[in-house]
C-alpha positions in Angstrom: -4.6 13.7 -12.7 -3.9 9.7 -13.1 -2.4 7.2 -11.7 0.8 7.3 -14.5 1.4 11.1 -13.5 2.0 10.1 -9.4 2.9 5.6 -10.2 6.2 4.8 -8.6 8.4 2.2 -11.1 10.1 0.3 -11.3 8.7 -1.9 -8.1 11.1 -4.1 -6.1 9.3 -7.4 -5.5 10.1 -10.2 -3.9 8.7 -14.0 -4.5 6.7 -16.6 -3.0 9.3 -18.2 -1.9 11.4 -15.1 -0.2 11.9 -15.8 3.5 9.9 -13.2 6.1 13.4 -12.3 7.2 14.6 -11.4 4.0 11.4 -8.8 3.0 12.4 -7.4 6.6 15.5 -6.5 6.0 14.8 -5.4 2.4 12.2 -3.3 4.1 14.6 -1.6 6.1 17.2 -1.2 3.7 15.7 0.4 1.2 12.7 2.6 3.4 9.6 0.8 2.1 6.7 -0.7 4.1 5.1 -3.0 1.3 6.3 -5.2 -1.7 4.2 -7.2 -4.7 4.6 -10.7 -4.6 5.8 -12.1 -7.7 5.5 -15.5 -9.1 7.8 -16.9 -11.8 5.8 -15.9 -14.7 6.2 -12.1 -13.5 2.3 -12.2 -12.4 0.8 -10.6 -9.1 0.2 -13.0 -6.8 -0.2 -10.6 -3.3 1.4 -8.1 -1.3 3.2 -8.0 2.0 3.3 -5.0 3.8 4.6 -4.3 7.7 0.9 -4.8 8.9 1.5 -8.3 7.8 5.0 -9.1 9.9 3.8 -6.9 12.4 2.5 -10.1 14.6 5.7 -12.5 14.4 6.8 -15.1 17.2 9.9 -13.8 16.1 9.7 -10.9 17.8 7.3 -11.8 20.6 4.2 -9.5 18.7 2.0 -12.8 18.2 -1.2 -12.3 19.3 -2.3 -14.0 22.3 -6.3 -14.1 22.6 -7.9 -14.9 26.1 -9.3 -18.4 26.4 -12.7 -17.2 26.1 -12.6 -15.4 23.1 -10.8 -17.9 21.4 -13.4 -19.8 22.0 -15.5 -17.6 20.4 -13.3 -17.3 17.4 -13.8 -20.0 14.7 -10.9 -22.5 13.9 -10.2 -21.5 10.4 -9.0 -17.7 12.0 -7.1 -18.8 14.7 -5.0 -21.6 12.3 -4.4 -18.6 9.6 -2.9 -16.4 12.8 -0.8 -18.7 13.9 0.4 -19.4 10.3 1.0 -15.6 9.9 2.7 -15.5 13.2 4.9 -18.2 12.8 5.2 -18.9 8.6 8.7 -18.5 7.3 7.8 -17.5 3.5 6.0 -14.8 2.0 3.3 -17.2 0.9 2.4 -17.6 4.5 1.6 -14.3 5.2 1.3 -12.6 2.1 -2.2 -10.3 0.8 -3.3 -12.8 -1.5 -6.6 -10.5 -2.3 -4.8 -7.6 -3.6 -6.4 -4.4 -5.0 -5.1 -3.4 -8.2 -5.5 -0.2 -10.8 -4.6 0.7 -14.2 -2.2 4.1 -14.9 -4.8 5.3 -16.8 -6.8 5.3 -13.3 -7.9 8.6 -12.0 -6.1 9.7 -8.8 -9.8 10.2 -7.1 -10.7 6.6 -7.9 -8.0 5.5 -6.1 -7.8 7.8 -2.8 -11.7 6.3 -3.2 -10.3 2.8 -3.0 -7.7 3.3 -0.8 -10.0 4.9 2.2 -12.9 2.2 1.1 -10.3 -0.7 1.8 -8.3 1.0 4.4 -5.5 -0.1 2.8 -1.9 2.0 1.7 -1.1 1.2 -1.3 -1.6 -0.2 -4.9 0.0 -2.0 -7.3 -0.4 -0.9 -10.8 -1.4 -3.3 -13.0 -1.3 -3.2 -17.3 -2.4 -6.0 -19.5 -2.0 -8.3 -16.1 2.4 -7.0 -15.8 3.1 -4.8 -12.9 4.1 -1.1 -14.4 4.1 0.3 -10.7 2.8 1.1 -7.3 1.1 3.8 -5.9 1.1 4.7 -2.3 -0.5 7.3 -0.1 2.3 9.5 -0.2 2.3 9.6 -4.0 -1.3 11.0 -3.8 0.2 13.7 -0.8 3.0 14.8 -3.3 0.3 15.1 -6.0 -1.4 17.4 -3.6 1.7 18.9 -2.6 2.7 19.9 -6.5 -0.7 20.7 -8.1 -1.2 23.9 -5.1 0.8 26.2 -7.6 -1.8 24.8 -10.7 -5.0 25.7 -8.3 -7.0 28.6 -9.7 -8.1 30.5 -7.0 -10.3 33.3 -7.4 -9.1 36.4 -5.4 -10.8 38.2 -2.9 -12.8 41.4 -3.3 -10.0 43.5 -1.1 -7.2 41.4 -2.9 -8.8 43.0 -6.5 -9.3 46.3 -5.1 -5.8 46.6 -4.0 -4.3 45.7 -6.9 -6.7 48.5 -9.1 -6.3 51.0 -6.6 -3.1 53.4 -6.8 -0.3 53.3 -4.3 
């Protein structure tokens, strides 16, 4: 099976420029825990998920590090957290790394990728557009559908009940 047979589309996205409150209550509203960032020329620029508003001054969920490991942790981390925490775009707290895969992907590939990255879901890319997303629960209704395609070799008793008179 590929990634075309299980692909969700269309995908809502959002854009750079969409405010963190806004993808929350889009989240919300429509049941979804992840959106591709979009820029104006309709190409993939990240993703933002809930693991990604999940620390938010906002909601008092920033992470607050003891002094000593702070002082362990390099500068470069602990400005990106707090830009996370307490950015007010998508831009500032947005996957910018994303993992991508064709339709024509096969559906092991990308349980493989997904479990690899630890990640949930993936946006489906085709000559560089977005065509759809693929989550974990696609792969789970995949498994869910293809149970009545399995070919499943009986059992010796189920054979010889079936040959033998009633």
């Amino acid at each position: 099976m590929l990634v075309r047979d299980v692909m969700v589309a269309p995908v809502i996205t959002v854009g750079p420029s969409t405010t963190v409150q806004e993808v929350a209550k889009l989240f919300l509203e429509k049941r979804i825990s992840a959106v591709p960032v979009l820029d104006d020329r309709s190409k993939l620029v990240g993703i933002v998920s809930e693991g990604d508003l999940l620390h938010r001054v906002e909601a008092g969920t920033e992470r607050h590090r003891s002094w000593w490991l702070r002082a362990l942790i390099d500068s470069e981390t602990l400005a990106a957290e707090y830009v996370k925490s307490h950015g007010h775009k998508i831009s500032d707290v947005m996957t910018r790394e994303v993992i991508t895969a064709s339709p024509e992907t096969p559906l092991h590939q990308v349980a493989s990728l997904m479990e690899k990255n630890a990640i949930r879901r993936l946006p489906i890319l085709e000559n560089g557009q977005l065509v759809g997303i693929v989550s974990r629960a696609n792969l789970l209704q995949a498994v869910a559908s293809a149970r009545q395609f399995l070919d499943v070799t009986p059992s010796d008793n189920a054979i010889r009940n079936r040959s033998s008179p009633a």
